[in-house]
N, C-alpha and C positions, 0 to 999 in steps of 0.2 A: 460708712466713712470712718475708717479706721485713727487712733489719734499718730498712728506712725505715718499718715499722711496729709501734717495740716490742709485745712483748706481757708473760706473766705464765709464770713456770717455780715449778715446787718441783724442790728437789734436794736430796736422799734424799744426807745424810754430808758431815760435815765435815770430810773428811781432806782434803790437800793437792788432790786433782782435783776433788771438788764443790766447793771455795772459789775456784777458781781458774775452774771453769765459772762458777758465782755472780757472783762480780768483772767477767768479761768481760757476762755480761751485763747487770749492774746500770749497766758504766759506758757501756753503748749503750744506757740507759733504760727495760732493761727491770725489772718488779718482779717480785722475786724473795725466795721464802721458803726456808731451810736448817733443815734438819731432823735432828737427830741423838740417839742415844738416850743418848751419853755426858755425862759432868758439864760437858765442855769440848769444844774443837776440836783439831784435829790428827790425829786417827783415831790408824793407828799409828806417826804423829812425834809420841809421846807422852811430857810427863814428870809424874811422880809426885814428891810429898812424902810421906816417912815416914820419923816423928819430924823430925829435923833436918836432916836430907838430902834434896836432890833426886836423881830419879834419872829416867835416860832409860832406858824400859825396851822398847820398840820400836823402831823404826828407828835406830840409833846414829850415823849419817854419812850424808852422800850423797856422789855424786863429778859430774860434769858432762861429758857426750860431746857432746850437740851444741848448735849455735848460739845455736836459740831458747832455751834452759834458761842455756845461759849465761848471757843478756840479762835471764831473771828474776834469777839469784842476783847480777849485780852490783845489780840494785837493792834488793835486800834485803840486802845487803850496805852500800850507801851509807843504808841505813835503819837500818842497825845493827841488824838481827836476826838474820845469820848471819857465820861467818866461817871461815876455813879453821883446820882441828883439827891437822890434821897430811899427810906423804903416805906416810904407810905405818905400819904396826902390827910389835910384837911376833908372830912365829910358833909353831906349837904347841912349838917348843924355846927359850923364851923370848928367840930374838935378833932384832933390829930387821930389817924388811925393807922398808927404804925402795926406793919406784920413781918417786920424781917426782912423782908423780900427786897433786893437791890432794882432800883429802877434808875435807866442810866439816859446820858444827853450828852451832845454835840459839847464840845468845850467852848464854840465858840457859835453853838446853834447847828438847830439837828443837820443841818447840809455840809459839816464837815468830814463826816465819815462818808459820805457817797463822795465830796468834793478829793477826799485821800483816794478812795478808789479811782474816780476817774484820771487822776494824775498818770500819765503817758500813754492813754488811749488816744482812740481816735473819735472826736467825741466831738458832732456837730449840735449846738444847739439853736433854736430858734429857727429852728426850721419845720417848716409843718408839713408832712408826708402826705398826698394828695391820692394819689395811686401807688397799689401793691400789684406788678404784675411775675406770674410766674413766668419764665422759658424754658428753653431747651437744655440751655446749660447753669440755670439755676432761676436764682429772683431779684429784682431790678424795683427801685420805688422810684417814684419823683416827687420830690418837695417843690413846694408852692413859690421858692425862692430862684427854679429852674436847676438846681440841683439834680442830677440822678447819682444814685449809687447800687450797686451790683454786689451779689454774694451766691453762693454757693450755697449755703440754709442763712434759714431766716426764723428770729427769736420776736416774739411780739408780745411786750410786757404792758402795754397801757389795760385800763379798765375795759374788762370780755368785752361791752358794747363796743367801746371804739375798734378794737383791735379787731373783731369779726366782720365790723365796717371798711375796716381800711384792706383786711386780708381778700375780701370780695369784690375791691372797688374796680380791677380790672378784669372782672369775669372767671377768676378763679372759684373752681364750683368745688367745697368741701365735701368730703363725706357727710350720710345724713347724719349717722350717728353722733362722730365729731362736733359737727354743728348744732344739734338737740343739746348735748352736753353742755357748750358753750354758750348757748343762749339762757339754760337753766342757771346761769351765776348772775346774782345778784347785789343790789348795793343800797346804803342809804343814801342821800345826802346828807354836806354839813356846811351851815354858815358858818364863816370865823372872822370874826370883828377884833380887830386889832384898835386901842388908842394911846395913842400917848398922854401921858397926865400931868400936871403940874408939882405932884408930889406923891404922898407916899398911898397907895392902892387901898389898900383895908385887910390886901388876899395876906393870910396866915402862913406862918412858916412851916413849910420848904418853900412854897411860893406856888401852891398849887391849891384847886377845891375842886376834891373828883365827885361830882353829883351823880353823873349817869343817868339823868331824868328827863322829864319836859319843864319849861320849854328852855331849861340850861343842861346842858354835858360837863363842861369844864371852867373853870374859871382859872390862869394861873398869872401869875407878876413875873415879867420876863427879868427885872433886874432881881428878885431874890432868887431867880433860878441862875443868875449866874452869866448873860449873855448880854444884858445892854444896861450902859453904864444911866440909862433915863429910865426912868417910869414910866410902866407901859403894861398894861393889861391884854391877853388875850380871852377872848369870851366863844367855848363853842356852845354852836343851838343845838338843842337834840335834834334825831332826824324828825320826828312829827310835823315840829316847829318848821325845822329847818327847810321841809316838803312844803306845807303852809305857804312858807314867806320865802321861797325860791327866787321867786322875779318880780320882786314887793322893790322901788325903788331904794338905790342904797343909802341914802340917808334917812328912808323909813325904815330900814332895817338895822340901820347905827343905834338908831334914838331907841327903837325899843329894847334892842340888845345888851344898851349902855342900861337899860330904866330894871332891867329885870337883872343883871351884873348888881346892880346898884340895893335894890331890895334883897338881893343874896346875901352882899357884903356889910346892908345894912347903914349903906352910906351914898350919899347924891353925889354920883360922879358926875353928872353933865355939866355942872359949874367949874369943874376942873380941867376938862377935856381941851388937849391943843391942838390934836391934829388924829384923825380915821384911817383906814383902810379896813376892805371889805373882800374877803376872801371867798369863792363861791366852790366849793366839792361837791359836785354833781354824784362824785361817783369816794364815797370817803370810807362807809364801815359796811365792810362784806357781810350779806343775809343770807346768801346761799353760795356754796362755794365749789368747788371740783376736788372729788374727796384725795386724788393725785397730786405730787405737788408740779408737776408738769401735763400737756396737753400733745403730743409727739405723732404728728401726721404726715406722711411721705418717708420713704427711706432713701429717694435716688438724690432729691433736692429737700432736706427736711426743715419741716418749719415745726416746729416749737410754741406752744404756748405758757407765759410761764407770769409770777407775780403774787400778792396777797391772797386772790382769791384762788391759790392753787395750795392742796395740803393744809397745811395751817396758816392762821389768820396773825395779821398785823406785821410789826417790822421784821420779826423772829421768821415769820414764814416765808414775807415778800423774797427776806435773805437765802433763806434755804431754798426755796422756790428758781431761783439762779443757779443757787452752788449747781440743785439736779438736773437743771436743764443744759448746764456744761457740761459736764457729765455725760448724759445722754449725747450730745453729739461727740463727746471724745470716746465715748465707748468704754467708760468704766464709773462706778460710785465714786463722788466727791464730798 
């Protein structure tokens, strides 16, 4: 499918690599529908409001290794949707360990830069894709809300499990190898406890505590990071923890969250606390990944596998993982 002859895509997820596949190809003319089951865009460069506060309770930073990814973030940057947060966090001994390194954030929470991209797509949200069926003259989904949509290839960015779920759900039968490959990618989970507080956190400046441990990941204060004007803490669990106390009720998972946040910080938050939410990532830090940064099966009706766990890990790859899988269906490197 040559790109001197736009055609028609759906792309399955609106996190940072189907918007960025989407993008490239909408601006080579092709038509293209986005499809997502969540209330907005971003996937997991996610922020939430509760009560008062905003809070980013997925991806918390990115940082920038190579060229291409640079070239995106300075223009979302001169776009004024991202900007450098800091270059270095608090450690699990609460002292600063600055290394140089630029780590950057949403100006107004990580969903701005995907909320810039998606700006003049076509970009359904809340809707939940039921069936992937192949045809004759291409692929056709239908969402749960009676929605159908039709394309001519098909880009499927959600986490391997679902996407290999939703790609089979109408008896399209992969190749084995394809399928071996794709089922070999892996994830951990992550709880992520958002609270809002009465005052000021404990969390150190930049407004982050990168542990990286059990049974705390993260600790960061969403108002010294910059994005809500309340006090408000996000707390991730490692995955161990977070496997553990998966389907642990959400107020038993607030309270311990808060209690082990709080022996970090070295300070009793639950006498503080105004109001929770509880964030569940099934599928959050890639274990095993697809060493390509795309998965490219069919050439008559091509579908596309693409996202974090393709090539390189986290926001930097999810990105790159897009730009190559437009690419791939326009028929040149991006």
């Amino acid at each position: 499918m040559p790109a001197s002859q736009p055609g028609s895509c759906l792309v399955v997820g609106a996190g940072i690599s189907g918007l960025l596949a989407a993008r490239g190809l909408h601006d080579a003319g092709w038509r293209v529908t986005v499809v997502d089951k969540a209330r907005g865009v971003g996937g997991r460069m996610a922020t939430r409001r509760v009560g008062s506060g905003n809070f980013d309770h997925g991806a918390q930073f990115f940082t920038v290794r190579s060229e291409r990814f640079a070239q995106l973030v300075e223009e979302w940057t001169a776009a004024g949707v991202v900007e450098e947060w800091s270059r270095g966090f608090a450690g699990p001994d609460g002292e600063p360990r600055a290394d140089g390194h630029p780590r950057y954030r949403g100006t107004r929470g990580m969903t701005s830069a995907p909320k810039h991209l998606a700006h003049g797509l076509d970009v359904r949200t809340g809707e939940r894709v039921v069936t992937v069926r192949h045809r004759q003259d291409g692929w056709e989904m239908a969402c749960e809300s009676g929605l159908r949509v039709s394309g001519t290839a098909l880009v499927m960015t959600p986490p391997a499990p679902q996407a290999l779920a939703l790609v089979e759900s109408g008896g399209y039968e992969l190749p084995a190898e394809e399928r071996r490959q794709l089922a070999k990618i892996s994830y951990d989970p992550c709880l992520a406890l958002m609270a809002v507080l009465d005052g000021p956190t404990g969390v150190p400046e930049p407004g982050g505590v990168q542990i990286k441990g059990e049974p705390l990941d993260w600790i960061g204060d969403n108002r010294r990071k910059g994005i809500s004007e309340t006090p408000g803490i996000t707390v991730h669990a490692g995955p161990e923890w977070s496997r553990d106390h998966f389907d642990a009720p959400d107020d038993e998972v607030a309270s311990s969250l808060l209690a082990l946040a709080g022996d970090q910080l070295e300070a009793d938050l639950s006498p503080r606390v105004v109001e929770t939410s509880l964030a569940r990532w099934r599928y959050s830090w890639v274990t095993g990944s697809h060493e390509e940064p795309f998965l490219a099966i069919s050439e008559d009706h091509p579908l596309v596998f693409a996202g974090d766990a393709f090539g390189q890990p986290k926001v930097e790859g999810a990105a790159l993982s897009g730009l190559a899988a437009a690419g791939h269906l326009l028929g040149r490197d991006v």
